[in-house]
C-alpha positions as CSV (number, residue, x, y, z in Angstrom):
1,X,-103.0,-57.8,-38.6
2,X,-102.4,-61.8,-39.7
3,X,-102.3,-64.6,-37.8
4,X,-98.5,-65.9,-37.6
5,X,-98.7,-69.8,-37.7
6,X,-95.6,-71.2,-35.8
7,X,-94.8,-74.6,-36.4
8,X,-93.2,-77.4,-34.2
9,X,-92.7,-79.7,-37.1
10,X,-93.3,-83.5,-36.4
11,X,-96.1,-86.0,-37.5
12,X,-99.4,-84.9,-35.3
13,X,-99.0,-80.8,-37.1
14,X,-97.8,-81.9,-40.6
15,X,-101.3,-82.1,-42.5
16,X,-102.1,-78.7,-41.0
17,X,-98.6,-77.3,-42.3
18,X,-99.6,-78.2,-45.4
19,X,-102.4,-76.9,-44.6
20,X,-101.0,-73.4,-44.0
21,X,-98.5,-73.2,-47.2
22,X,-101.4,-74.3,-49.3
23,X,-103.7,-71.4,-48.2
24,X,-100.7,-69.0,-48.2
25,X,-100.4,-68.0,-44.3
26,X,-97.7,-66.7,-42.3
27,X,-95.3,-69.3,-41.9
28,X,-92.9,-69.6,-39.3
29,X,-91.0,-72.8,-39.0
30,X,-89.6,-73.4,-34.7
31,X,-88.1,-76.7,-35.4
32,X,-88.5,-80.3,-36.6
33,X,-88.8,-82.6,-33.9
34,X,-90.2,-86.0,-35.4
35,X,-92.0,-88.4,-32.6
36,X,-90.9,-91.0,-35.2
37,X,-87.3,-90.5,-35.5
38,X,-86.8,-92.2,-39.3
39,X,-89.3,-89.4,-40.6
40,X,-87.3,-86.2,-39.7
41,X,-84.7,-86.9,-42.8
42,X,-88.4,-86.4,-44.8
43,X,-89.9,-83.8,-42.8
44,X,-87.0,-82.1,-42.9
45,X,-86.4,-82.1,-47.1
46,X,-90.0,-80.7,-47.3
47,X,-89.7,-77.7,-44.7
48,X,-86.2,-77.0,-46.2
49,X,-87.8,-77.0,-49.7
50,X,-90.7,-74.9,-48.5
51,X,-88.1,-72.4,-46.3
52,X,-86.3,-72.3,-50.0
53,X,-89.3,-71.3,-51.5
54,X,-89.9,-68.5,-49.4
55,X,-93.1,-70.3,-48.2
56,X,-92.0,-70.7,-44.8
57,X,-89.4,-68.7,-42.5
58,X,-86.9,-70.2,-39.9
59,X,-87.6,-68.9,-37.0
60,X,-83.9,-68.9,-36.2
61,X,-83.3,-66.1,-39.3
62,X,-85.8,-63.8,-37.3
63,X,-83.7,-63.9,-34.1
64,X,-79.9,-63.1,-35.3
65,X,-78.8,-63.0,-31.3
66,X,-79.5,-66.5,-31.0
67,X,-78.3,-67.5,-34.2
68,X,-74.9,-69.0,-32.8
69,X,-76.7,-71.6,-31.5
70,X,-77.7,-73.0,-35.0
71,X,-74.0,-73.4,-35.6
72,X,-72.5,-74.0,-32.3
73,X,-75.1,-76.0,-30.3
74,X,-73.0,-75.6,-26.7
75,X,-73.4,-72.1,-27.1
76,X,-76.9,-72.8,-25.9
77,X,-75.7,-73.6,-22.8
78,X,-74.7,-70.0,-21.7
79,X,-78.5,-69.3,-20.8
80,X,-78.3,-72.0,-18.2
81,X,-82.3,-73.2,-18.9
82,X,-81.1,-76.0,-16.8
83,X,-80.7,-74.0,-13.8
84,X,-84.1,-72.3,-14.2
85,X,-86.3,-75.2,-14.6
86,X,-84.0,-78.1,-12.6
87,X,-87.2,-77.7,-10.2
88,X,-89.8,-78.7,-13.2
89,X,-87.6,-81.4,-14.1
90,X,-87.4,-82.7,-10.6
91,X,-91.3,-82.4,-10.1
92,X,-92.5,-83.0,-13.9
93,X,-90.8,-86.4,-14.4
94,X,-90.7,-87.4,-10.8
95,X,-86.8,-87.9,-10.3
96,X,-87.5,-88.8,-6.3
97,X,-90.1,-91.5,-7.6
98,X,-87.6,-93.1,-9.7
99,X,-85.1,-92.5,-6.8
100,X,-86.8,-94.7,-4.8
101,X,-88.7,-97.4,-6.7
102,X,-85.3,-98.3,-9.0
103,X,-82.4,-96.7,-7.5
104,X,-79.8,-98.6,-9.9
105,X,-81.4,-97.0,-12.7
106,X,-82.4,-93.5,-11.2
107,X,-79.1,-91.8,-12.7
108,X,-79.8,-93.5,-15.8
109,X,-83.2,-92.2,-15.8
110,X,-82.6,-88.7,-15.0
111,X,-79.2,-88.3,-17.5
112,X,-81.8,-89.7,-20.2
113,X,-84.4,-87.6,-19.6
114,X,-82.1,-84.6,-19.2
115,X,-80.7,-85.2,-22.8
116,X,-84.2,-85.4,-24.1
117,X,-85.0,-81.9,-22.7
118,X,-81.9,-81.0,-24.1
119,X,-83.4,-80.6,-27.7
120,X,-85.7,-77.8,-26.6
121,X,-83.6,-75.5,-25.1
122,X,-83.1,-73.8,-29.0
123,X,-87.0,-73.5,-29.4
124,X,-87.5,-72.6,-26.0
125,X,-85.0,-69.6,-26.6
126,X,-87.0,-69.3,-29.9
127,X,-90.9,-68.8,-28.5
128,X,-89.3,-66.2,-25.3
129,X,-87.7,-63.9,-28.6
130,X,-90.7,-64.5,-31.0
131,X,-93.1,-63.7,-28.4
132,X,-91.1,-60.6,-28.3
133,X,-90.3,-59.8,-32.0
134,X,-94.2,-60.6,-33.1
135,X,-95.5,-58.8,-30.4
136,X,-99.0,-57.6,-30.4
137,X,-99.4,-59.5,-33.5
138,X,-101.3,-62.3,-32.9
139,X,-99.6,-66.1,-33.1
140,X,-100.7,-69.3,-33.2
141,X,-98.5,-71.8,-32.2
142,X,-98.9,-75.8,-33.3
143,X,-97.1,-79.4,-33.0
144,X,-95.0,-77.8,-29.9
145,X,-95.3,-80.9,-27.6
146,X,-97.0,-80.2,-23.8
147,X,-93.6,-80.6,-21.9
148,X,-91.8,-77.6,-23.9
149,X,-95.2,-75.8,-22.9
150,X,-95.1,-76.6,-19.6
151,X,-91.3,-76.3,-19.3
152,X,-91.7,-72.8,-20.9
153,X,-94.2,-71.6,-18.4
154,X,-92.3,-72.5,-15.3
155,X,-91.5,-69.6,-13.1
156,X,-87.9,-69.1,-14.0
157,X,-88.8,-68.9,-17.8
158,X,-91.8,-66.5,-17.5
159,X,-89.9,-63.6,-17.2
160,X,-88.3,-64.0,-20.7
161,X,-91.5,-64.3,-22.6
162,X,-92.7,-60.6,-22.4
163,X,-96.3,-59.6,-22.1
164,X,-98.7,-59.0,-24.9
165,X,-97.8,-55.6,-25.9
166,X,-94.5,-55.4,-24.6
167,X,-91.2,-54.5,-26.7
């Protein structure tokens, strides 16, 4: 059994994408999310020419259920993540803090923060069905940033990401 190399594209797992197509692994591409936002036109040229190639896979291609939301993005919302995790959200970036240190921006802060989260609902959707699809097979996951880990792993998420083992 291979190793399936997932990839959260941005700048920090680039060099060890390369990496990966170079040595000819199991490529599996869960999204482009640039920390530098003028670099994901790039990034995204090179995975697209790599996923062309047959070098890399979409993850996306691998899950036809949620392939709607690749082409209508408020379909996402029919899973409701936001109802699972409003707790993390709450806790993780410390909406009563901001409540009470700068209450004129507090609203501000927390519609901000929710439209940032907003991007990972897709790959969140993404690791639950892979973890599924791939399953025993082993997988190593890199550039996925520690919030969509740690949103993943809150308790109203666990329960889509099945067990090692399970189908």
């Amino acid at each position: 059994m291979s190793k399936n190399y997932i990839f959260n594209i941005n700048e920090l797992s680039f060099l060890r994408y390369i990496w990966a197509i170079w040595f000819r692994k199991r490529v599996f591409i869960l999204s482009i999310e640039a920390l530098f936002p003028p670099l994901k036109s790039y990034l995204n040229k090179i995975v697209q020419t790599h996923i062309r190639k047959k070098k890399a896979v979409d993850l996306i291609e691998m899950c036809p259920e949620l392939q709607h939301a690749r082409g209508y993005r408020a379909s996402l919302l029919y899973y409701n993540i936001f109802r699972e995790t409003f707790d993390w959200h709450f806790n993780y970036y410390r909406f009563d803090q901001a409540q009470q240190e700068i209450p004129d921006y507090s609203m501000a802060i927390n519609l901000t923060t929710i439209n940032y989260t907003a991007g990972k609902q897709e790959p969140i959707l993404l690791m639950g069905e892979v973890e599924r699809i791939l399953a025993p097979e082993p997988i190593q996951y890199y550039g996925v940033l520690q919030d969509t880990v740690d949103m993943l792993e809150t308790e109203g998420l666990k329960s889509w990401i099945p067990e090692k083992g399970d189908k």
